[in-house]
C-alpha atoms as one frame of an Amber mdcrd trajectory, in Angstrom:
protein
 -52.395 -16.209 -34.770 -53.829 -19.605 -33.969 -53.413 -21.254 -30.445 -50.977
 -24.158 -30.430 -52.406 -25.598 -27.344 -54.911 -24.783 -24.729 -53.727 -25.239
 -20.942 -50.408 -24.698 -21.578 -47.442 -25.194 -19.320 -43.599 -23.923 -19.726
 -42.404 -27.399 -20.449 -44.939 -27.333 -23.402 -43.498 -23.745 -24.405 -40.132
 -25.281 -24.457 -40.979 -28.060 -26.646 -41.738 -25.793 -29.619 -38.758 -25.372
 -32.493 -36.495 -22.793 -31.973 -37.633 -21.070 -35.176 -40.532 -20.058 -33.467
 -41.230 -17.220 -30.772 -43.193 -19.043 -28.315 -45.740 -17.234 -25.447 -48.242
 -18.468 -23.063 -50.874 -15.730 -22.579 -54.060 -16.525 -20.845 -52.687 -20.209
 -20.932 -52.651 -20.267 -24.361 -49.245 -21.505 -26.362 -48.537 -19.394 -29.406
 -45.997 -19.648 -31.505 -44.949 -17.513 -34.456 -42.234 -17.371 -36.916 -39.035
 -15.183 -36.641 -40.493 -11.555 -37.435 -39.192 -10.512 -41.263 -36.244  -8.152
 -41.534 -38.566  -4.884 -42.228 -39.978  -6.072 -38.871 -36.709  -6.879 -37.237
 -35.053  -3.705 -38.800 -37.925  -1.294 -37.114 -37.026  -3.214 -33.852 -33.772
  -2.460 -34.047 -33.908   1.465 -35.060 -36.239   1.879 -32.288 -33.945  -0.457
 -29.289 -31.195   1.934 -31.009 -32.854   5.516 -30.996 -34.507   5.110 -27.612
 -31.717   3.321 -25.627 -28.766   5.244 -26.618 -30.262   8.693 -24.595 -32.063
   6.603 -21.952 -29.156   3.826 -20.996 -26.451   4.776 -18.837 -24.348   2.114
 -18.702 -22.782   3.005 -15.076 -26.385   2.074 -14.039 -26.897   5.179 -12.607
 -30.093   6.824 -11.640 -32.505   7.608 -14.007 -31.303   5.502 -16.462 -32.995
   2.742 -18.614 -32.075  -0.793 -19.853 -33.850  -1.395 -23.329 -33.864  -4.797
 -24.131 -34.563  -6.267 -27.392 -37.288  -9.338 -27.046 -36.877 -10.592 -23.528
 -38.651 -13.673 -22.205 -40.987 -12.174 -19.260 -42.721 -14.475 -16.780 -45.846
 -12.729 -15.282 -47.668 -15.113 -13.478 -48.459 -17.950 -15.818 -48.003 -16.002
 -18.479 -44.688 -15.927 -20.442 -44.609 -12.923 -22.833 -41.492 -11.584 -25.306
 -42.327  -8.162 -26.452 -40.336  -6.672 -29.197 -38.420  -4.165 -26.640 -39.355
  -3.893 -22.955 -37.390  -1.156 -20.642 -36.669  -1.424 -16.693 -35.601   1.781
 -15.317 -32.815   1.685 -13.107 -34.073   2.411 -10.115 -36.485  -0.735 -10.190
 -33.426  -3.311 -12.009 -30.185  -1.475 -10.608 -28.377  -4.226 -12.594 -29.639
  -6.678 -16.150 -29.470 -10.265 -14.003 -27.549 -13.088 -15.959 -30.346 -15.086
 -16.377 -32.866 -16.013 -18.991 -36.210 -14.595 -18.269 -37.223 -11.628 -16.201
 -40.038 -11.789 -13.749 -40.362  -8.203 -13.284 -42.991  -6.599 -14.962 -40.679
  -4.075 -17.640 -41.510  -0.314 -16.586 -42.202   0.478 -20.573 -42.871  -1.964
 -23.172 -43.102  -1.495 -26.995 -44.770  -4.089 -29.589 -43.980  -3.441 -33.334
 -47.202  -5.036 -34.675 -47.493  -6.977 -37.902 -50.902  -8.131 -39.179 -49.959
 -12.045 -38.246 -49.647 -10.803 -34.414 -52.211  -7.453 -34.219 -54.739  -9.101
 -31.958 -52.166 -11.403 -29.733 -50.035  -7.710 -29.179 -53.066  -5.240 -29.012
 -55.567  -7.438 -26.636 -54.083 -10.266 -25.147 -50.951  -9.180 -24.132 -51.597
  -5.666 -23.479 -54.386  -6.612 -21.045 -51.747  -9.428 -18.999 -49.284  -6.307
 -19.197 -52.532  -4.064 -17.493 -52.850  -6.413 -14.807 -49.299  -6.093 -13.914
 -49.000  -2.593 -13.260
């Protein structure tokens, strides 16, 4: 996936359409398209299969919250993996607000060729950093 812009900054992130799902990692912008519905469909099944079992939603201990693409702010970096979990005992509660700056406790990418290296080196190494 090609770099939008070097140095980048949030307001720059913010500044892309909304048809595209924007990310600064290393200080690079990216931006790529809406994933395709085989893409969007594995998402789903797996948010689905995995957070039904691991969500409890009394927030109890030992439970999960699976969430589907949230914006996370590490550092300078602002990632949105495909589903990213917090256990409970880290996020008692899902905050009304629109990016998380807690590192998620489990992430998963569902990698397409367009995004292979941004999912499998870049981001994975910010998310190594982080934990």
């Amino acid at each position: 996936m090609p770099i939008i812009k070097t140095h980048a900054t949030y307001e720059d992130l913010i500044a892309l359409p909304d048809n595209l799902i924007a990310e600064i990692v290393d200080g690079n912008l990216h931006g790529s398209p809406r994933p395709g519905l085989r893409h969007a469909l594995a998402t789903s099944v797996l948010g689905w299969t995995l957070g039904r079992p691991l969500e409890r939603p009394d927030g109890s201990p030992g439970g999960w919250w699976i969430l589907g693409r949230p914006e996370v702010h590490l550092g300078d970096d602002v990632l949105v993996p495909d589903l990213a979990g917090w256990r409970h005992d880290h996020l008692p509660r899902v905050p009304d607000v629109p990016w998380m700056s807690l590192a998620p406790d489990w992430l998963c990418e569902v990698v397409s060729p367009e995004t292979e290296r941004l999912d499998r080196v870049d981001k994975l190494r910010v998310y190594d950093a982080r934990t």
